[in-house]
Each structure stands twice: as C-alpha cells, then as structure tokens.
C-alpha positions in Angstrom: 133.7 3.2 -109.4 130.7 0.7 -109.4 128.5 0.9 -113.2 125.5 3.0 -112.9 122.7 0.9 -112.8 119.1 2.8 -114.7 115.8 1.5 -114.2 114.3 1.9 -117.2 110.2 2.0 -117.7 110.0 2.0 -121.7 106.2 2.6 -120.9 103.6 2.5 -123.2 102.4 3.3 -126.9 105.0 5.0 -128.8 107.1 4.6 -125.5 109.0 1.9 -126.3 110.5 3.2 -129.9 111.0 6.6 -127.9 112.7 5.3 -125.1 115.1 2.5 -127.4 115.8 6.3 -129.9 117.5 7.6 -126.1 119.2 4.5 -125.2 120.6 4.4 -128.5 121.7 7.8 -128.5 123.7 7.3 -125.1 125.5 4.3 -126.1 126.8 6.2 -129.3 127.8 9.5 -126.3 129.6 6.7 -124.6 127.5 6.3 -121.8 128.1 3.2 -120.1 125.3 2.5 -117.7 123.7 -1.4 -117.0 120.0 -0.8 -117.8 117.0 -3.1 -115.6 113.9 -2.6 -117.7 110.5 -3.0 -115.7 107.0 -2.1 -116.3 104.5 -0.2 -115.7 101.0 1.1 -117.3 98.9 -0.8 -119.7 101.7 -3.3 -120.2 102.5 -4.4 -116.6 98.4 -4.3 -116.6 98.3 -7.2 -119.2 101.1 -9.3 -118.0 100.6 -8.6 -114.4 97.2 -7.8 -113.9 99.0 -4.4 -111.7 99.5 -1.2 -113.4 102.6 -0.8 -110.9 103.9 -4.2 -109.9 105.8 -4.5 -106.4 109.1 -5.7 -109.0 108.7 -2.5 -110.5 108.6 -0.5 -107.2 111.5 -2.6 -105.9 114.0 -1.1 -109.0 113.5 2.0 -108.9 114.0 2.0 -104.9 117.1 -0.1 -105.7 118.7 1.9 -108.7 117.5 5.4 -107.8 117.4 6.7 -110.9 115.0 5.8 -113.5 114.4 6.5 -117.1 110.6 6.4 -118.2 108.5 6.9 -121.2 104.6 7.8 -121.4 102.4 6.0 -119.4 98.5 5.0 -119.8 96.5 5.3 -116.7 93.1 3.6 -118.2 90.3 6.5 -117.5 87.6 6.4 -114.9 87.9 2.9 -113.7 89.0 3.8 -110.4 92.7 3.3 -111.1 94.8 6.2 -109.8 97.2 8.0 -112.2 100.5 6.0 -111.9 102.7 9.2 -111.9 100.9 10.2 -109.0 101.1 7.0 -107.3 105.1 7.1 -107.9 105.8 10.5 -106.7 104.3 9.9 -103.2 105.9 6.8 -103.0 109.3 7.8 -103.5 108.8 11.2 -102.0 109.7 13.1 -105.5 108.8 16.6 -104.1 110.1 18.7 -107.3 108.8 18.6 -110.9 111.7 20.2 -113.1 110.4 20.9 -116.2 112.8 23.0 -118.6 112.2 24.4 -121.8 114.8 25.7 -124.3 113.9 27.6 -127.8 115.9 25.2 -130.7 115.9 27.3 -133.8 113.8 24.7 -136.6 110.7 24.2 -134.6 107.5 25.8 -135.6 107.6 27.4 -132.3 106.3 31.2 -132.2 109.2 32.1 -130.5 113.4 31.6 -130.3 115.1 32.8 -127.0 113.0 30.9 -124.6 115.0 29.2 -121.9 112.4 28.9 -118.9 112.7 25.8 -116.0 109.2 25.7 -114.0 110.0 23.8 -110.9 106.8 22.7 -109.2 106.0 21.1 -106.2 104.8 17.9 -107.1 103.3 16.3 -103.5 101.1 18.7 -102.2 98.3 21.3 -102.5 95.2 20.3 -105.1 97.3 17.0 -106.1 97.7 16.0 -102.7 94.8 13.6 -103.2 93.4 14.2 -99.8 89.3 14.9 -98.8 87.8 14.7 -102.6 84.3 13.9 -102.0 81.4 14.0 -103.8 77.7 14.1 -102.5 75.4 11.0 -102.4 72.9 13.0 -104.4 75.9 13.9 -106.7 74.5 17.8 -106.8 78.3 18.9 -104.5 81.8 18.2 -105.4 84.9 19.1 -102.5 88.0 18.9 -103.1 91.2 20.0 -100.5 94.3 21.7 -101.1 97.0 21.0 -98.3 100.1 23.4 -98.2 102.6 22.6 -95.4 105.8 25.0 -94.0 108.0 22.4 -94.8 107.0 21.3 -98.2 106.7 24.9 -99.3 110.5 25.7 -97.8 111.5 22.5 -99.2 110.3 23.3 -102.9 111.4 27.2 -102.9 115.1 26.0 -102.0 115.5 23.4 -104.5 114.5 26.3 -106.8 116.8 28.7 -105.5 119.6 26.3 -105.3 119.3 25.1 -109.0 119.6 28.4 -109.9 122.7 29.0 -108.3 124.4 25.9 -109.6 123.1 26.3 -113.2 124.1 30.1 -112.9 120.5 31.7 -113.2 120.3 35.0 -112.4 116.1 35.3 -111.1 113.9 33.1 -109.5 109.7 34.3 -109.5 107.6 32.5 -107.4 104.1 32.0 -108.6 101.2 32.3 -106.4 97.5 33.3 -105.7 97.9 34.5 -102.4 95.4 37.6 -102.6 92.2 34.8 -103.6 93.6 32.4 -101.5 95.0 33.4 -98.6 95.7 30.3 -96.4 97.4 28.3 -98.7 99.2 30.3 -101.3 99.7 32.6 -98.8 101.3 30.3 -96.8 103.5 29.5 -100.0 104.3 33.0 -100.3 105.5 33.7 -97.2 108.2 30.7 -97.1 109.1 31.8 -100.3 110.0 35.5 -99.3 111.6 33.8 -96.4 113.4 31.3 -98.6 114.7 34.7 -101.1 116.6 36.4 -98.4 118.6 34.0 -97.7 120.1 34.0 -101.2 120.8 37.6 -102.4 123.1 37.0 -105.3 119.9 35.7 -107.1 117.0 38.4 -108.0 113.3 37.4 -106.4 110.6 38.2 -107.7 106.9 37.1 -107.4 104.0 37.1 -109.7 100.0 36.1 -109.4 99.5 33.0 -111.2 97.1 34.8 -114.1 99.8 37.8 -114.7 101.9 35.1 -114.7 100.2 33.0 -117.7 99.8 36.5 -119.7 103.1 37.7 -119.0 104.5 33.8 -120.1 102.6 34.9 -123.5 104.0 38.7 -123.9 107.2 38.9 -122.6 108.5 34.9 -122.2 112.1 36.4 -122.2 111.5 38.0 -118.9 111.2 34.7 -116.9 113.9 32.5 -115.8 113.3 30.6 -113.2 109.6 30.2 -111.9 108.7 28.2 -108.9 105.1 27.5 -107.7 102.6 24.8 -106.3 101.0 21.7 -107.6 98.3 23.1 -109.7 99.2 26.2 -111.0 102.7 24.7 -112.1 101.2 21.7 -113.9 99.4 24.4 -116.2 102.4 26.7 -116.3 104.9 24.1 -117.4 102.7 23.1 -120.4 102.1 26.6 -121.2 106.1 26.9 -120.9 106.6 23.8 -123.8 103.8 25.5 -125.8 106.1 28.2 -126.2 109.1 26.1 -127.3 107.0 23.8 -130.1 104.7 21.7 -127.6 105.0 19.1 -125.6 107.2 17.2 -128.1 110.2 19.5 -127.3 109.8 19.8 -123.2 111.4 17.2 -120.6 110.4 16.9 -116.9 112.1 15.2 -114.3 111.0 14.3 -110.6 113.2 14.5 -107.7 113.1 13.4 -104.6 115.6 13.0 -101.7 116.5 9.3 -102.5 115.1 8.9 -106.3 114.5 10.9 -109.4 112.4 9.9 -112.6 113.2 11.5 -116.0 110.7 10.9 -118.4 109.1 12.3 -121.7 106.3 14.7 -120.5 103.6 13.6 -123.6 101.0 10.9 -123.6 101.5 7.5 -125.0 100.3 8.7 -128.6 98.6 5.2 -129.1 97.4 6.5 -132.9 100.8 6.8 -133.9 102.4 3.5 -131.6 104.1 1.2 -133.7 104.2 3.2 -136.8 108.2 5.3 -136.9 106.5 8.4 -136.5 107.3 9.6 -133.4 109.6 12.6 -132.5 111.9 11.0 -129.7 113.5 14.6 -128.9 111.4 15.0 -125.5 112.2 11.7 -123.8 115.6 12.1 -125.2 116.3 15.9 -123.7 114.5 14.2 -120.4 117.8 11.3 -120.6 119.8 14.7 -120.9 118.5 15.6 -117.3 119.4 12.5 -116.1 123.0 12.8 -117.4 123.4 16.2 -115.8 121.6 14.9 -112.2 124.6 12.5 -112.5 127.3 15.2 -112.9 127.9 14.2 -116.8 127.2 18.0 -117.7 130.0 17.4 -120.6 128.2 14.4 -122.0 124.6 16.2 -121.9 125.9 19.2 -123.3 127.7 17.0 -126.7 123.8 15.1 -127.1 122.0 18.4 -126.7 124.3 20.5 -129.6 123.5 16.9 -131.9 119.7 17.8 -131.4 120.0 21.3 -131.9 121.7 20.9 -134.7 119.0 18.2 -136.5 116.7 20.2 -135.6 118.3 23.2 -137.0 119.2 21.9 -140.7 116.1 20.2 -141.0 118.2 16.9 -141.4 116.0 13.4 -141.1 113.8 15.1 -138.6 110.2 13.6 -137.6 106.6 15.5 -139.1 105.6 17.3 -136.4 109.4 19.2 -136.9 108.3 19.8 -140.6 110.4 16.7 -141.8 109.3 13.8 -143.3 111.2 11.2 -141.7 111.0 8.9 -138.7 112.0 7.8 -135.3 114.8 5.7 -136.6 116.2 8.4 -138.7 115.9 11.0 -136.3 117.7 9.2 -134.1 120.8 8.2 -136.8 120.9 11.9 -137.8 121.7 12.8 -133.7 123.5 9.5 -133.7 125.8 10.8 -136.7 127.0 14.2 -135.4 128.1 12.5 -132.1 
C-alpha cells in the first residue's frame, strides 16, 4: 500500500507551534504519513504576494487530504476569506464539527458529545447578489438553497450517524419565517429521514434550538442544518465543551477534506508556548478516523483525555500553567 501523502497548511500565528504539537503527536502514535507543507494566509501573503498560491491549490488537489491550522484573512481590504475560497474550490459541502465533554475543562457541563454537520457551500455563505446601494442607505444580501445540496448535506448526516452508531439526527431550520429556503431544507430533510428508520428524526427551529443547546445539551446528538445557522450553532456547541480551544471541524467534500483547528490565529499569544494545541490536535484525530485508523484516533484521544483530566503539564486556558511543548510531551508520554 502506497504512504499517505498529507498536505499540510501550518497557517498562521500560533499555527505553526499548534500544527508541529499534532505532527509530533502522530509520529509518537506511529503514524507514518509523508507530509507536503504549503501555505496559505498572511504568510503565503508575504512570500508570495497571494493569500492562496496556485502551489498551494495544486497539493491539496493532489493529496486530498489536508491538515491546516488558523488562517488570517486581513479585514476589509477586499480579500475574501480563504476558508471560503477553499470550500468552493474543492467542493467541501459538509462542515463536521464535533464536540465531546473531557472531564478537567472549565466547561459548565460534562456529558456533551454533540457533531453539528453544516452545509458549508450554500444558503447566506453562498457569496452570491451582496450588494450595497450607491448612496450606501440599502444593503442585500441572497440566500440560495438548492434540492440537491440540501439532499446531499442531510445524507451525509444521516449516514455518519449510522456508521458512528448515533442513535438521532435533528435537523435545524427556520422554515415558518422563511419559507422558500429553509423550507425547502426541510422538506428534503423529511424526505432524506424516511429513508433511514433505524435512526430517530427529529427537527427543531433554529432559536429553540440555541435555547434548548443551553438547557438540555444532553438531548442532541446529531444536528444538521444550513450555512448560517450551523456556523452559530457549532460555536455555541464548543462553548459548551470549554470554547473553541477544545472543538475540531473538518470539511468534506467528494474528492478532498480539510481538518483544521476551528480558532483564530491568536497573534497576541504567536510565538510565545502558550497555546493549547488540543483543538487542531482532536481536528488530526478526524483525519485519522476519515482514513479508517479509528484504533489509532481512539489511543491519541484517551492520551488527551487523560492530560486533561489529571491536570498534568496542561496549557492556562485548561487551568495549568504550562505550555505547548509540555502539553504535547504529557500526551506524547501516555502513548
């Protein structure tokens, strides 16, 4: 069998430290993978004058999977958001973002084990008719839901559930406000539902939804839903688990899949061996699992857990007092 081949983007910011913490940590699982590394963001920016470079676009088509940190789009200089630019490009249609309670965090709660899957292509993201007025006084923006995206998104959701045995899958919608497109969404989905009976359907208005997220977290399993509202939901989701700093995300797309840490770059802290690794590191977990090394995934994941859990060498944010480098030696020793 031909070596697995990873594009990696170490990104940009604390990136870098965050992205060499994973890479470290799957050596010492015994992953054997040939790594490209390419950039993209700020630093592909400086060298390149590009915030994607065609080289970069090139090796992720060529590899197919690829293993990203935190990206900086610069703001309002007419540059569009480089995530954005790289799931249309490759198609990546689904956002998987899970989250998992690990008992150490200073998260408010401790059986949380919720995977938003959103539909990462269309609706408010789909880029398509924003316009404002010459006199600046009117804003429009357009929200595009097709049949086939919709089916597309709801059957990835219902078929992850059935190979990760999940046992309910609620699709989130707003279908009674707007009734062209999320009702469009909510009719493929309670298309998509009967076709797989073994799994409970349920569906849920997106502001229940966010309450319900905040009351009752254990009820939800799986949740699938469009662009916007699951781009709010999922950080809600990692809220729940300790923040952003304990959530992965991958997208995935018929012929490629990005897993990357789902934070910003964290420039304050870049540089310093302050940063928590654990997100980009539970992302390189994904990737492991997308590859059928379940085994492998599962031996990194019980590492974390348990530096997390004993409080051993872990990172401020965790309550520790340690860094990037230790963190990553304390997962590095229990494998």
């Amino acid at each position: 069998m031909a070596k697995q081949t990873i594009t990696v983007i170490k990104g940009d910011g604390i990136g870098p430290s965050i992205i060499d913490s994973a890479l470290e940590i799957l050596k010492a699982a015994g992953c054997d993978f040939d790594y490209e590394f390419v950039d993209a963001g700020l630093a592909a920016l400086e060298k390149t004058g590009e915030l994607l470079p065609q080289e970069t676009v090139d090796t992720i088509a060529r590899n197919k999977i690829t293993l990203k940190g935190p990206l900086t789009t610069p703001v309002g200089e007419g540059f569009t958001s480089i995530n954005v630019t790289l799931r249309k490009q490759f198609g990546l249609y689904a956002n998987v973002r899970p989250v998992k309670s690990f008992v150490g965090t200073k998260a408010r709660y401790d059986d949380i084990d919720i995977i938003t899957i959103r539909e990462n292509t269309q609706g408010m993201y789909s880029g398509a008719g924003q316009v404002v007025s010459e006199d600046g006084n009117e804003a429009q923006a357009k929200s595009i839901i097709t049949r086939e995206g919709a089916e597309k998104i709801v059957t990835f959701a219902y078929e992850l559930a059935v190979r990760e045995g999940r046992k309910k899958v609620t699709a989130v919608h707003k279908a009674n406000i707007l009734k062209s497109t999320s009702g469009l969404f909510l009719k493929v989905a309670r298309e998509v539902a009967e076709r797989y009976p073994q799994i409970e359907s349920n569906e849920m208005i997106v502001d229940a939804t966010c309450m319900k997220l905040v009351m009752t977290p254990e009820e939800f399993d799986v949740i699938v839903t469009t662009n916007l509202f699951g781009d709010i939901l999922s950080d809600l989701c990692a809220g729940l688990v300790g923040g952003l700093g304990m959530a992965p995300g991958a997208n995935i797309g018929e012929d490629a899949a990005i897993f990357e840490a789902v934070h910003g770059s964290a420039p304050d802290i870049a540089g310093k061996n302050l940063a928590n690794p654990t997100s980009v590191i539970l992302a390189s977990i994904q990737m492991l699992e997308h590859l059928n090394m379940g085994d492998t995934a599962e031996r990194i994941r019980s590492a974390v857990a348990d530096v997390i859990k004993s409080g051993d060498r872990t990172t401020r944010d965790l309550g520790g007092s340690h860094g990037t480098t230790d963190f990553t030696q304390s997962v590095i020793d229990r494998l």
